[in-house]
The first five atom37 places (N, CA, C, CB, O) and aatype in JSON, in Angstrom:
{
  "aatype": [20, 20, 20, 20, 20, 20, 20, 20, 20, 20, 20, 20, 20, 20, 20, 20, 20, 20, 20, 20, 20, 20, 20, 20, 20, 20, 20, 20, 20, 20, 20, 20, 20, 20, 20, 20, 20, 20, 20, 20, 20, 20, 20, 20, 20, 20, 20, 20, 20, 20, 20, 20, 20, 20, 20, 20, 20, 20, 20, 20, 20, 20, 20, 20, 20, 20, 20, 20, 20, 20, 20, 20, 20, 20, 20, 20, 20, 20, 20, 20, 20, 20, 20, 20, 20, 20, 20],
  "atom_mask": [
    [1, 1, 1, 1, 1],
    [1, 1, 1, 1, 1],
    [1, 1, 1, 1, 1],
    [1, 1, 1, 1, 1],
    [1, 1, 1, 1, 1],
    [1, 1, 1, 1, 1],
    [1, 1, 1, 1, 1],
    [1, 1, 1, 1, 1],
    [1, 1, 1, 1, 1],
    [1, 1, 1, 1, 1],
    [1, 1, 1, 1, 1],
    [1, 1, 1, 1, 1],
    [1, 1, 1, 1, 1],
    [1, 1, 1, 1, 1],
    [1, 1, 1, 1, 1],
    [1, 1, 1, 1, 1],
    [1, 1, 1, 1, 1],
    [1, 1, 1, 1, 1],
    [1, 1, 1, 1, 1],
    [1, 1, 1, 1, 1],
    [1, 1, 1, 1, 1],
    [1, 1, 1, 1, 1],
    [1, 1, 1, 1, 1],
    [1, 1, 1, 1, 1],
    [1, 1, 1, 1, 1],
    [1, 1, 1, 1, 1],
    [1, 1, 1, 1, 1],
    [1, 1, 1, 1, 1],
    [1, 1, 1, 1, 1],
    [1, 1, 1, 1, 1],
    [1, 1, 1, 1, 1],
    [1, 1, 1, 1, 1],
    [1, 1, 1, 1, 1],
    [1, 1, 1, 1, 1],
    [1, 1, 1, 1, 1],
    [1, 1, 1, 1, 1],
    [1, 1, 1, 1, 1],
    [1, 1, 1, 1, 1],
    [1, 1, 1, 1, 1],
    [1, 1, 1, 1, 1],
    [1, 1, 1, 1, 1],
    [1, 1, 1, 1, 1],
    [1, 1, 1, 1, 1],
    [1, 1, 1, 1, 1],
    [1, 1, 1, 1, 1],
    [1, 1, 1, 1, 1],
    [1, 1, 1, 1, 1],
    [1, 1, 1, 1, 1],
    [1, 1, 1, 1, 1],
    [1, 1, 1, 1, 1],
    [1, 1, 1, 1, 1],
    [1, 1, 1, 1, 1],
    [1, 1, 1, 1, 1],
    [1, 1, 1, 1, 1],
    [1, 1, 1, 1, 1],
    [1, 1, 1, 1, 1],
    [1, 1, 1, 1, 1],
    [1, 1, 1, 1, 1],
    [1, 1, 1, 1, 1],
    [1, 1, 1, 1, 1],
    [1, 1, 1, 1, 1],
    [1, 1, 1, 1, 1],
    [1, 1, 1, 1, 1],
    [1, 1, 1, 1, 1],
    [1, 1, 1, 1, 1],
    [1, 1, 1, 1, 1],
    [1, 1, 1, 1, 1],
    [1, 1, 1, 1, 1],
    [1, 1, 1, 1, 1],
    [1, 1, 1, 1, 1],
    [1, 1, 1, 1, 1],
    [1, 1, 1, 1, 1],
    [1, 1, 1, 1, 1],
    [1, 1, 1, 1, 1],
    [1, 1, 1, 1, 1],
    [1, 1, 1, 1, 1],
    [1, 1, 1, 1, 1],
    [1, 1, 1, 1, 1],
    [1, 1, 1, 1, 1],
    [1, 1, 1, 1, 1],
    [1, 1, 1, 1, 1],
    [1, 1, 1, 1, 1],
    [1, 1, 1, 1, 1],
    [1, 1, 1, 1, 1],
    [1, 1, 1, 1, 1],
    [1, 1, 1, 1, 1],
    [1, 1, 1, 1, 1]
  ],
  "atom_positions": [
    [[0.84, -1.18, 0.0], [0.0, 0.0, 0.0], [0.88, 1.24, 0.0], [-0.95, 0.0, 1.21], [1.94, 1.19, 0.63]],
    [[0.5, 2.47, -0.72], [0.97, 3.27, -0.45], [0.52, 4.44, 0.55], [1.21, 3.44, -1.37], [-0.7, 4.51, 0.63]],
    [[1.22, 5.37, 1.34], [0.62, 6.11, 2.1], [-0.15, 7.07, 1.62], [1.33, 6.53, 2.8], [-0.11, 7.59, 0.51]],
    [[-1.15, 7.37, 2.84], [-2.2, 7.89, 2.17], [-3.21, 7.48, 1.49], [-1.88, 8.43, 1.61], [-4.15, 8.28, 1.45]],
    [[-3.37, 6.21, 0.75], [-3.86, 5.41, 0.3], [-5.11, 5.59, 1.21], [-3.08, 4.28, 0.19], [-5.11, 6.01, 2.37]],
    [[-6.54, 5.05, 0.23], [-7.82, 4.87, 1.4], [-7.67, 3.33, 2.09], [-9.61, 4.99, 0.51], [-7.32, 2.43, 1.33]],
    [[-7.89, 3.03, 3.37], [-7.94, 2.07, 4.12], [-9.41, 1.76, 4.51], [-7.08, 2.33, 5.15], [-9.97, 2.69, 5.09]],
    [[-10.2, 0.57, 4.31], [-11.52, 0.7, 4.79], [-11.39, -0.82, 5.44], [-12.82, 1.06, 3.53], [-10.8, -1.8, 4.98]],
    [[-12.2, -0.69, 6.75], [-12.64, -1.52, 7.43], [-13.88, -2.16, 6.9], [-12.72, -1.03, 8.54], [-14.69, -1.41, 6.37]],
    [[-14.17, -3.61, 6.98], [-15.1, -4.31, 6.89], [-15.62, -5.89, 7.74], [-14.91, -4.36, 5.74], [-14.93, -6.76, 8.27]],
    [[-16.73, -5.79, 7.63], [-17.19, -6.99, 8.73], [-16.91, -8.55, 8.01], [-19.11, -6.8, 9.12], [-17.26, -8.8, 6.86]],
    [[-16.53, -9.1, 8.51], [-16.85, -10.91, 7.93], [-17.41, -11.04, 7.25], [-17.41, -11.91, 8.53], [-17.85, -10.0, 6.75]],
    [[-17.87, -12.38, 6.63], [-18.55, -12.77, 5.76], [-19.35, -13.54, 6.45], [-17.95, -13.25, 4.77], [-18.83, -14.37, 7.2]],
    [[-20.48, -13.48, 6.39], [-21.66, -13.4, 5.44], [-21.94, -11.86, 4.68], [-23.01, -13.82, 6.36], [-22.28, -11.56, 3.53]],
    [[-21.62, -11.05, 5.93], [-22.22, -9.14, 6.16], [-21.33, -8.84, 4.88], [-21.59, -7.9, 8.08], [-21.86, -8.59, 3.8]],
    [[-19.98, -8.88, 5.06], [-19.18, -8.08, 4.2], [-19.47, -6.97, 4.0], [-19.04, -8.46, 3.17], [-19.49, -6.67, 2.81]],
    [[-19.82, -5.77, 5.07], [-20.09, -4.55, 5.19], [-18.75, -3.41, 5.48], [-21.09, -4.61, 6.22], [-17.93, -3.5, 6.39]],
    [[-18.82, -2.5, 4.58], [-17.37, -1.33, 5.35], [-18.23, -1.22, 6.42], [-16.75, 0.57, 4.53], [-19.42, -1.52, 6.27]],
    [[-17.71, -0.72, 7.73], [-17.78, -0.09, 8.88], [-16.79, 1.34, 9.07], [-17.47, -1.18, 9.87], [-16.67, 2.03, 10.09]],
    [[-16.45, 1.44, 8.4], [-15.11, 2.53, 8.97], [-13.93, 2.59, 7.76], [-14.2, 1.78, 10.66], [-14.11, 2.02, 6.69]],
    [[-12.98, 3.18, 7.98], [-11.81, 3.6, 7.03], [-11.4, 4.62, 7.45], [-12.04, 3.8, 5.67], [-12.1, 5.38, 8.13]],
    [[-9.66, 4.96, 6.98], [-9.36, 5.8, 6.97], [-8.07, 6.01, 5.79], [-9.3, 5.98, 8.2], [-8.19, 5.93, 4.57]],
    [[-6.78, 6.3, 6.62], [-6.01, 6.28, 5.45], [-4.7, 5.97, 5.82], [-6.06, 7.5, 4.72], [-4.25, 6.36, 6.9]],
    [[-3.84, 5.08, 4.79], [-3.1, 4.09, 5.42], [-1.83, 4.64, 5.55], [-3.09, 2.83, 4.73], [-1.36, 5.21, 4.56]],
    [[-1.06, 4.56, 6.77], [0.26, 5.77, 7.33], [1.36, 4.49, 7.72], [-0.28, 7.1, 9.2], [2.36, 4.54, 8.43]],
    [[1.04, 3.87, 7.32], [2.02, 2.72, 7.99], [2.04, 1.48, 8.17], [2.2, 2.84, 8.97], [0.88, 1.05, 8.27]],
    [[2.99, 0.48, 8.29], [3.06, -1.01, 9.01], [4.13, -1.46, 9.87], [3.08, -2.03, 8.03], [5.2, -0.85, 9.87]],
    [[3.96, -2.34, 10.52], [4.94, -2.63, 11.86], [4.98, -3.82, 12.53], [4.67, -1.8, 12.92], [3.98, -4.08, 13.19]],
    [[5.75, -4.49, 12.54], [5.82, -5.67, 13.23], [5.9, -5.74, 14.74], [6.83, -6.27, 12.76], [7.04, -5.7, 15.21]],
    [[4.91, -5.83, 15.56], [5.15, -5.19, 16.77], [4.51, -6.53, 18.25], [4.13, -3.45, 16.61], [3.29, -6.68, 18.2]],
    [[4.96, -7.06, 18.99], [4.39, -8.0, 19.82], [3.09, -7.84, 20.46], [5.2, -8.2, 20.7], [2.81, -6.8, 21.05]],
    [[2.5, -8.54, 20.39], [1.13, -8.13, 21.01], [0.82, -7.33, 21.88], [0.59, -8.91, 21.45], [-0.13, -6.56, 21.83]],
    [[1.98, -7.49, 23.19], [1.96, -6.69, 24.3], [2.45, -5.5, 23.94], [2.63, -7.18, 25.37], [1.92, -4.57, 24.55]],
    [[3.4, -5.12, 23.05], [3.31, -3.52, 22.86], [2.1, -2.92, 22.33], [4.34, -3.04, 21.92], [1.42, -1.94, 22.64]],
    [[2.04, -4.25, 21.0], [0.5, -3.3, 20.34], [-0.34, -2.84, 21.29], [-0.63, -4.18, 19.41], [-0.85, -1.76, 20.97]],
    [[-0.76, -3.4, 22.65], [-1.92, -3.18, 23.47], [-1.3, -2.12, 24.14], [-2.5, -4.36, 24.36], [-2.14, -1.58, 24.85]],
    [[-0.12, -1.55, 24.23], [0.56, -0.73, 24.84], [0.24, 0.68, 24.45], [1.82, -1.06, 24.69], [-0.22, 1.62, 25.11]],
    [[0.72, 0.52, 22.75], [0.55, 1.93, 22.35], [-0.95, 1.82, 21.74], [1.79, 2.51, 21.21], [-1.44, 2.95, 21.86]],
    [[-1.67, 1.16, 21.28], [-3.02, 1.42, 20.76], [-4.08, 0.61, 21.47], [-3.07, 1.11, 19.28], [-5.0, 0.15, 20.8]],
    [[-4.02, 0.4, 22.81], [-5.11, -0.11, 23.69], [-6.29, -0.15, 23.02], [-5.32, 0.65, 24.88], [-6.19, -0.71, 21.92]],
    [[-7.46, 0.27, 23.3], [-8.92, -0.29, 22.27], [-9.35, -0.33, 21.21], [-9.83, 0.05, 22.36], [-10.32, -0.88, 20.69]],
    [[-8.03, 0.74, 20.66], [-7.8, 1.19, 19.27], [-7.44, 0.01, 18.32], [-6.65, 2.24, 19.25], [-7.19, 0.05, 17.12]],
    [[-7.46, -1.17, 19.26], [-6.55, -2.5, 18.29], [-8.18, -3.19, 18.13], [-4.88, -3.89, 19.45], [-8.14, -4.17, 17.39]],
    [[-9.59, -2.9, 18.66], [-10.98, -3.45, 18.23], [-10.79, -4.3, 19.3], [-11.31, -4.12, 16.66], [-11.07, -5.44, 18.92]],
    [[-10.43, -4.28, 20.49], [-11.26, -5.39, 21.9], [-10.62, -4.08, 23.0], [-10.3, -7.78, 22.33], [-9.91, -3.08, 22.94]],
    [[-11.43, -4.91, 24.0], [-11.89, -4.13, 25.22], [-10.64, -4.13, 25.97], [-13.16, -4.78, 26.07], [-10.3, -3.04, 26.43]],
    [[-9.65, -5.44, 26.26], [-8.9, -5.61, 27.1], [-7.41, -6.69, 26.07], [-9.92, -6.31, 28.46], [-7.61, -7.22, 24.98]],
    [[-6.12, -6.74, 26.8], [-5.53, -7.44, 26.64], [-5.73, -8.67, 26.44], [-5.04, -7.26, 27.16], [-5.29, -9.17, 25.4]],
    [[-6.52, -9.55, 27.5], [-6.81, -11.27, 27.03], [-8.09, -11.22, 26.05], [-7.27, -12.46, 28.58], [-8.46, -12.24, 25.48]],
    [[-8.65, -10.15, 25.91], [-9.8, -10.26, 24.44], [-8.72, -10.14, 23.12], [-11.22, -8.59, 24.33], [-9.13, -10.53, 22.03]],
    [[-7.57, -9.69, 23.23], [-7.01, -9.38, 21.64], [-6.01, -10.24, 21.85], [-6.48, -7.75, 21.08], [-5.51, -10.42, 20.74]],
    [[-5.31, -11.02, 22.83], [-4.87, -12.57, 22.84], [-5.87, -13.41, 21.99], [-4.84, -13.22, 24.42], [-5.53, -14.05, 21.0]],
    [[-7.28, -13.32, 22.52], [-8.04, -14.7, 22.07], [-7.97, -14.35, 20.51], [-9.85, -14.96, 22.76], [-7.54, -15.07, 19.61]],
    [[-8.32, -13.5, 20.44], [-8.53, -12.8, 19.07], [-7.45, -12.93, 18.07], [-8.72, -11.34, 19.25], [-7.74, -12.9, 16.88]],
    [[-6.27, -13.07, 18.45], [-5.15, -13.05, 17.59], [-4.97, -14.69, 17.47], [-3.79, -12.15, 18.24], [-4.69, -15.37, 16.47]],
    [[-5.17, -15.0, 18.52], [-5.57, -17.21, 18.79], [-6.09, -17.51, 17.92], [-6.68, -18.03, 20.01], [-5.53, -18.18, 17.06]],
    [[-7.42, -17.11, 17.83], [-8.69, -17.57, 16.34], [-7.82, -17.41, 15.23], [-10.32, -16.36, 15.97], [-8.06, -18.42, 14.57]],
    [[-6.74, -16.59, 14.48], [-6.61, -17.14, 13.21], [-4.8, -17.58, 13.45], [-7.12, -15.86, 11.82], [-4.05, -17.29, 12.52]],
    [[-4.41, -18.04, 14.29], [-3.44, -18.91, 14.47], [-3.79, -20.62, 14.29], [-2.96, -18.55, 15.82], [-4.87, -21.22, 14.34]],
    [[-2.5, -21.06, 14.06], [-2.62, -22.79, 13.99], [-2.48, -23.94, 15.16], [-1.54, -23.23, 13.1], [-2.74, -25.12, 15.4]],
    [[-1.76, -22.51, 15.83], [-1.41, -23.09, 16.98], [-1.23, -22.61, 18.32], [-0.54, -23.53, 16.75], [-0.13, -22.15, 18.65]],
    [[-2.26, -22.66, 19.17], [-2.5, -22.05, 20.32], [-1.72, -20.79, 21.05], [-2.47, -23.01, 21.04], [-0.51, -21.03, 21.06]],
    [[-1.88, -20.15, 21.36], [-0.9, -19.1, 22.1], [-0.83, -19.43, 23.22], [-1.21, -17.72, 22.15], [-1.9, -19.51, 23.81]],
    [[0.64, -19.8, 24.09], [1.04, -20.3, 25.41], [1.12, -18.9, 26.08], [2.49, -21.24, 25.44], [1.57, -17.82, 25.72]],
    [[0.31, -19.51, 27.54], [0.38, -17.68, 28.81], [1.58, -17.43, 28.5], [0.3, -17.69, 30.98], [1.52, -16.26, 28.1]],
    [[2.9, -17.85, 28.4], [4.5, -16.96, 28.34], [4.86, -16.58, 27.43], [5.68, -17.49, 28.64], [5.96, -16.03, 27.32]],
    [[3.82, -16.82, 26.22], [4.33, -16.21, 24.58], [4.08, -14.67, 24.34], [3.38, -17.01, 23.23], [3.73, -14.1, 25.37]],
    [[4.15, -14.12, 23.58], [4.32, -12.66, 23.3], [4.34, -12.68, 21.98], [5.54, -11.96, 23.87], [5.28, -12.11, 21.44]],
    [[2.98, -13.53, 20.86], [3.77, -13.38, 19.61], [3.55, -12.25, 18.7], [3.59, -14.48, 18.85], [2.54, -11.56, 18.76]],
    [[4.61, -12.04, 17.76], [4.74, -10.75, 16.68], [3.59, -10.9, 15.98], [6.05, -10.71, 15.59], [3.47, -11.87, 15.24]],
    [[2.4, -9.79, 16.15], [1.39, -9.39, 14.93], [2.02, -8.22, 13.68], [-0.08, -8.62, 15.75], [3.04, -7.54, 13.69]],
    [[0.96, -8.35, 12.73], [1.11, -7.04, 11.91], [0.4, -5.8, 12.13], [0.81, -7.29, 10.67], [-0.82, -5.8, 12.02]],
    [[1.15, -4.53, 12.5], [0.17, -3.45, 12.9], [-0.04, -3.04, 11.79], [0.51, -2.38, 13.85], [0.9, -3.02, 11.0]],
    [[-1.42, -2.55, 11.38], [-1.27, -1.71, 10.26], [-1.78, -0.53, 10.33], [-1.7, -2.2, 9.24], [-3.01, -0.54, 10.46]],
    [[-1.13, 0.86, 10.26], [-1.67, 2.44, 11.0], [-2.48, 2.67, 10.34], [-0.83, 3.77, 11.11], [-2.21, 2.38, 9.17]],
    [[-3.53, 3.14, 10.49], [-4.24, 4.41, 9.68], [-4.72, 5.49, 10.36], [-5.4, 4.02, 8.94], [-4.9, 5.53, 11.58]],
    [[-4.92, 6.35, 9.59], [-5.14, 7.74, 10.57], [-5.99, 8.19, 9.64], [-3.79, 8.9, 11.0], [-6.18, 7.81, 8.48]],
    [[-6.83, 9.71, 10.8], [-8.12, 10.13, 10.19], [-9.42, 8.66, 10.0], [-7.58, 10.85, 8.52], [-9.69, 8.4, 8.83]],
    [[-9.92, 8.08, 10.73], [-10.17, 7.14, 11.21], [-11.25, 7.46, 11.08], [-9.71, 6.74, 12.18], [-11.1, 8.68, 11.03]],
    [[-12.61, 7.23, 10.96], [-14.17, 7.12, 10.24], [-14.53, 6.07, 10.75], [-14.38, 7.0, 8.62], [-14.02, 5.0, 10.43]],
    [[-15.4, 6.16, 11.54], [-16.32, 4.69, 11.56], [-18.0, 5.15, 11.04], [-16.38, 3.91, 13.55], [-18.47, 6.26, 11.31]],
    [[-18.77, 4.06, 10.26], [-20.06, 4.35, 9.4], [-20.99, 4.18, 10.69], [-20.41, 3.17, 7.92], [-21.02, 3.24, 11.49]],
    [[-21.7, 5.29, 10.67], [-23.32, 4.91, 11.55], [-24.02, 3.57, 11.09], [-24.65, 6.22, 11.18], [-24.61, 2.91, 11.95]],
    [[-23.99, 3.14, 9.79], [-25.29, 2.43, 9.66], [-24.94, 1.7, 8.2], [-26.76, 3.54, 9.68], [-24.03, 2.1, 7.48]],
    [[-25.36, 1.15, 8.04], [-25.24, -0.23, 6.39], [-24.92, 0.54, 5.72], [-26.63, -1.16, 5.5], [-25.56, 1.5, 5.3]],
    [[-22.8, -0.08, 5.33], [-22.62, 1.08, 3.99], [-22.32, -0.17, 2.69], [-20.83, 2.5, 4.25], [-22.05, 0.22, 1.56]],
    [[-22.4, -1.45, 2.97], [-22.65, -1.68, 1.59], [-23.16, -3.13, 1.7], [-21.33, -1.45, 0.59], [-23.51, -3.75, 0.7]]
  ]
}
């Protein structure tokens, strides 16, 4: 991607709905526990062991309590979320 680029959020499938977007400033390889560090709810869960489980679901292989593993951050800024059914 290039910066600046539009970034849009969307729901799963079945919905496959945007919810949000903004515009894309960056990527980063960063351990889970920092991500929750510098972008706490901003990462889409409430708490630290909600964005563990969350990062679990599309792993192969379980996350152990002493692991710390590397996600992909990806920035965007100017950040939009949609009131209501945008597609």
């Amino acid at each position: 991607m290039t910066l600046g680029e539009p970034f849009f959020f969307k729901t799963h499938y079945p919905d496959n709905r945007v919810v949000g977007g903004g515009f894309y400033s960056g990527f980063a390889q960063l351990p889970i526990s920092t991500a929750w560090e510098l972008f706490a709810e901003a990462n889409g869960v409430n708490s630290p062991e909600r964005m563990r489980a969350r990062v679990g679901q599309y792993r192969r292989v379980p996350i152990q309590p002493d692991e710390d593993p590397v996600i992909g951050c990806v920035f965007v800024r100017d950040v939009a979320s949609s009131p209501g059914r945008v597609g």
